[in-house]
N, C-alpha and C positions, 0 to 999 in steps of 0.2 A: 689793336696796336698799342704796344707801351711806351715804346721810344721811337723817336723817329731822326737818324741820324743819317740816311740815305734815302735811296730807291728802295734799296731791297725792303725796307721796312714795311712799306704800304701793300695792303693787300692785295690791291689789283690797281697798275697805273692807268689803263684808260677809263676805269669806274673814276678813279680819284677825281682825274682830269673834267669828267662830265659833273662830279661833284662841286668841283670850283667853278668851272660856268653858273652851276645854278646857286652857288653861293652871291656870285658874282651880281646876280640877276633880281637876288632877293637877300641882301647879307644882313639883313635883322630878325630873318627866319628863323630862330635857334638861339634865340636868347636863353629860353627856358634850360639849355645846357649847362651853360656856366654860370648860375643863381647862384650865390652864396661859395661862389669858388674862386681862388686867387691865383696868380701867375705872377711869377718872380722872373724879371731879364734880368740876368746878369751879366756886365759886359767886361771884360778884360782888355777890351781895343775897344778905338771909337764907331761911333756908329751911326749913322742918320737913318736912308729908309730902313734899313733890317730892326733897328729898335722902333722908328712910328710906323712902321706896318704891320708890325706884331704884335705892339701894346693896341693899335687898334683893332687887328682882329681879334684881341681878346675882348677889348670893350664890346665890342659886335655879338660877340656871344654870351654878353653879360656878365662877362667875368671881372671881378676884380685885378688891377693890376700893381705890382711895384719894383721900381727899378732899382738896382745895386749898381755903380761904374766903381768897381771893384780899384783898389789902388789910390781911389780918390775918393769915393765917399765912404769906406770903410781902413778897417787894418789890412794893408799889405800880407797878402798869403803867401807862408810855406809850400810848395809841394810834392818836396824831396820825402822819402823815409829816412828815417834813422839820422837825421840831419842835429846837429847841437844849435838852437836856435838862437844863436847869438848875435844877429846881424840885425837887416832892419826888418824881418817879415814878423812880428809878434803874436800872429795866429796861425794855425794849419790848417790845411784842409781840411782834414780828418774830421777835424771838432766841426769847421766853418759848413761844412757841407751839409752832415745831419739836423744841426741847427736850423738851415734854411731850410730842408725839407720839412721841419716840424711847423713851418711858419705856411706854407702854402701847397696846393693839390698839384701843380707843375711848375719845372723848370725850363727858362730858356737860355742858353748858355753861349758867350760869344767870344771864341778865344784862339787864337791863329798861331800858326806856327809861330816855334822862338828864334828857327835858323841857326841853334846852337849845337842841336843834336838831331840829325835826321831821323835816329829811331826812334826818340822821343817824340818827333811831331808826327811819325807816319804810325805808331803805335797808339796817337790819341790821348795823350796821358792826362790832361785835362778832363776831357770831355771825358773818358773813363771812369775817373774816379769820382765825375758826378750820377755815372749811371750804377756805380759800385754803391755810395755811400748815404744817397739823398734821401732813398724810401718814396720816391715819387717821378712819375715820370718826365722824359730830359726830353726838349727838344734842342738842336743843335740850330743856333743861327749863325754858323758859320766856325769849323773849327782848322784843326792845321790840314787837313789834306782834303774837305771836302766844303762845298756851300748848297747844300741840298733845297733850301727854302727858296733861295734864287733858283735853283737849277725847275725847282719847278717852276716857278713864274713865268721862266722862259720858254718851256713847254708849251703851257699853257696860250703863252702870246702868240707865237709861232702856231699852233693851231686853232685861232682866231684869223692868222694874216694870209695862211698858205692859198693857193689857188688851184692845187693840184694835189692827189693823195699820196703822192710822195716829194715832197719837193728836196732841194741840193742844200743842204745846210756846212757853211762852210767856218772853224771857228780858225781864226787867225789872229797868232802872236802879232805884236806893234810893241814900238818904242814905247820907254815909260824911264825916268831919270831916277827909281828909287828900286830897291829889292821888293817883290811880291812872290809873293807864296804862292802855290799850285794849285790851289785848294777851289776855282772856281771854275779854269776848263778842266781838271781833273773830275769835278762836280757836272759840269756840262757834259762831255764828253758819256760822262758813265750813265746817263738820263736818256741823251741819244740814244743810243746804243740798245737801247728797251724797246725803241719805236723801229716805223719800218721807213724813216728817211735815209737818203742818202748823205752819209756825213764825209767830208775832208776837212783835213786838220793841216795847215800850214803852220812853218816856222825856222827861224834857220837851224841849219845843224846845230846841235848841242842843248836844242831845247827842248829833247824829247820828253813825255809825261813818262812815269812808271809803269811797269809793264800790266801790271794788272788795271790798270783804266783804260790806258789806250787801248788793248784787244788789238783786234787782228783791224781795226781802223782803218784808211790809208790816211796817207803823212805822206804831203807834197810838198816838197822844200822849195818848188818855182811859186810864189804869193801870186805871180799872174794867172800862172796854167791854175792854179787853183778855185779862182774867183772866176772862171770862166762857165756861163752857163749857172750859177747861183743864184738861188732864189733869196736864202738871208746872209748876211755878212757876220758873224759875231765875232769885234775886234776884245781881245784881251793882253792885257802882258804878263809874262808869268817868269820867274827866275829859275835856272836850272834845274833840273831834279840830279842828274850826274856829278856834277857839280855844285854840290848842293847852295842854296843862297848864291849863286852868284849871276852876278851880271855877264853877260859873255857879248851883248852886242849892244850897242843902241842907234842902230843903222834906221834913219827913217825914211831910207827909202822902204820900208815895212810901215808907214802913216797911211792909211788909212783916206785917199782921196778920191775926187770927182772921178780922176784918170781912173783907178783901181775901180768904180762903181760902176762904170761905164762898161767894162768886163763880164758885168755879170747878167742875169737876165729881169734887169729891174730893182735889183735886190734889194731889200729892204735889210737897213741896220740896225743891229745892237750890241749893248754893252749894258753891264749890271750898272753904273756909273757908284761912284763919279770917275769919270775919265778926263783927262788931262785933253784942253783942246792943241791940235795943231800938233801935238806928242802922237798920240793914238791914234786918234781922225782931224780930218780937219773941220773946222768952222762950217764948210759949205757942202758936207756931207752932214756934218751934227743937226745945222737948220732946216735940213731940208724936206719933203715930205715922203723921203724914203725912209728917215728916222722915224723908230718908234721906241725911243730908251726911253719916253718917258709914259706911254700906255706899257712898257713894258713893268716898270717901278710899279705903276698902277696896280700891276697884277699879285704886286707885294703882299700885297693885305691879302685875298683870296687865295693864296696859294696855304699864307699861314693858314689863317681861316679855318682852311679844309684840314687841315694838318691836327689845328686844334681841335677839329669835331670829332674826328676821326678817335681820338685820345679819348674824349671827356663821353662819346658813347659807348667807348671797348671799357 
């Protein structure tokens, strides 16, 4: 494997997935990988677990690490062509990108949609032209249309917690007060979809995913008939894709409560966090011991982990 920017990239998902258990189980196995090798995050947007679960599973396999938060601890990057560089970005990609790959053996790259041109965030332009220009390979920690690092963790958790070989995995839009990108059940959605659970995807009209992730899915616009019968909950909020960037509801009778849990058959809740309480979910679903967002966070490290061995043995 040389880049890993989705599902498809991995060479077999339920190998991987047995490989993150046992990474899980023994994650200082495999030091001897990353001896004298460095890893570069570079982030464009903020970031908590997906940058400390990363730099540490690189530590785990002995790798060197160093962080870039692009904007702030460096010059502001160009990434237009043919652009007259007269404003405030006083470097380009072009130069900035080879330079970093001369500095280290992989990249990890975290840059989200700009919501200014939908074909520029669904065509990847970032993350592209670090897999175009670096000379080393990119991992993606989350770019404008996909978060495949989470998407696996969340795998991963979910076949730790299921109790049955297929259980009702159900992901469901909620309120949130700010524009969000696609990029996480677009990401989720596409990982199910590999497996043999049963997935429903709730939301209100207008917030459907693009066509090519959702697939042939179901999409239940009732939140209750949905949750009915569900083994995990996973609450997300996502902004239009038809519409692109836009907000179309902030209805919460879409939160995320006891009532709505009460629905399902037990189900156990997540979300990548951080999640807004009492927006998303509430407080007395977040504390409770159906929650597992945060053995799910957990799985953060392991999921890179594998991602990284994966790389540093191919």
């Amino acid at each position: 494997m040389r880049h890993f920017t989705s599902v498809y990239d991995l060479p077999n998902l339920p190998d991987a997935i047995k490989a993150a258990q046992e990474i899980k189980s023994n994650p200082y196995g495999f030091q001897h990988l990353g001896k004298n090798k460095t890893m570069v995050l570079i982030f464009f947007n903020s970031s908590l677990r997906t940058r400390l679960s990363t730099q540490k599973a690189a530590m785990n396999l002995g790798m060197n690490t160093m962080i870039l938060n692009v904007n702030q601890d460096g010059w502001r990057m160009e990434s237009e062509l043919g652009v007259v560089m007269d404003g405030d970005k006083p470097e380009h990609m072009l130069e900035a990108i080879p330079v970093i790959g001369r500095f280290c053996d992989m990249i990890g790259v975290r840059a989200f949609a700009g919501f200014e041109n939908k074909d520029d965030d669904y065509s990847e332009k970032i993350l592209n032209q670090f897999i175009k220009y670096a000379g080393v390979p990119i991992i993606s920690m989350e770019a404008a249309t996909r978060h495949p690092l989470q998407s696996f963790a969340d795998h991963m958790t979910i076949e730790e917690y299921k109790t049955k070989p297929r259980p009702k995995v159900v992901l469901s839009w909620a309120p949130h007060p700010k524009v969000l990108p696609q990029a996480v059940p677009n990401s989720f959605v596409e990982w199910m979809r590999q497996t043999d659970y049963e997935l429903v995807v709730t939301h209100p009209k207008g917030y459907e995913l693009e066509k090519s992730f959702i697939g042939n899915v179901k999409v239940e616009y009732d939140q209750n008939k949905a949750f009915e019968g569900a083994d995990f909950i996973y609450a997300k909020n996502w902004s239009s894709y038809a519409e692109y960037g836009e907000i179309l509801s902030m209805d919460k009778s879409w939160t995320i409560t006891t009532e709505k849990m009460g629905l399902t058959n037990d189900a156990k809740f997540m979300h990548c966090l951080p999640v807004r309480r009492n927006m998303i979910v509430s407080d007395e679903v977040l504390d409770s011991p159906s929650s597992i967002v945060v053995d799910e966070a957990e799985n953060r490290v392991y999921s890179a982990q594998t991602i990284l061995k994966l790389i540093l043995e191919g």
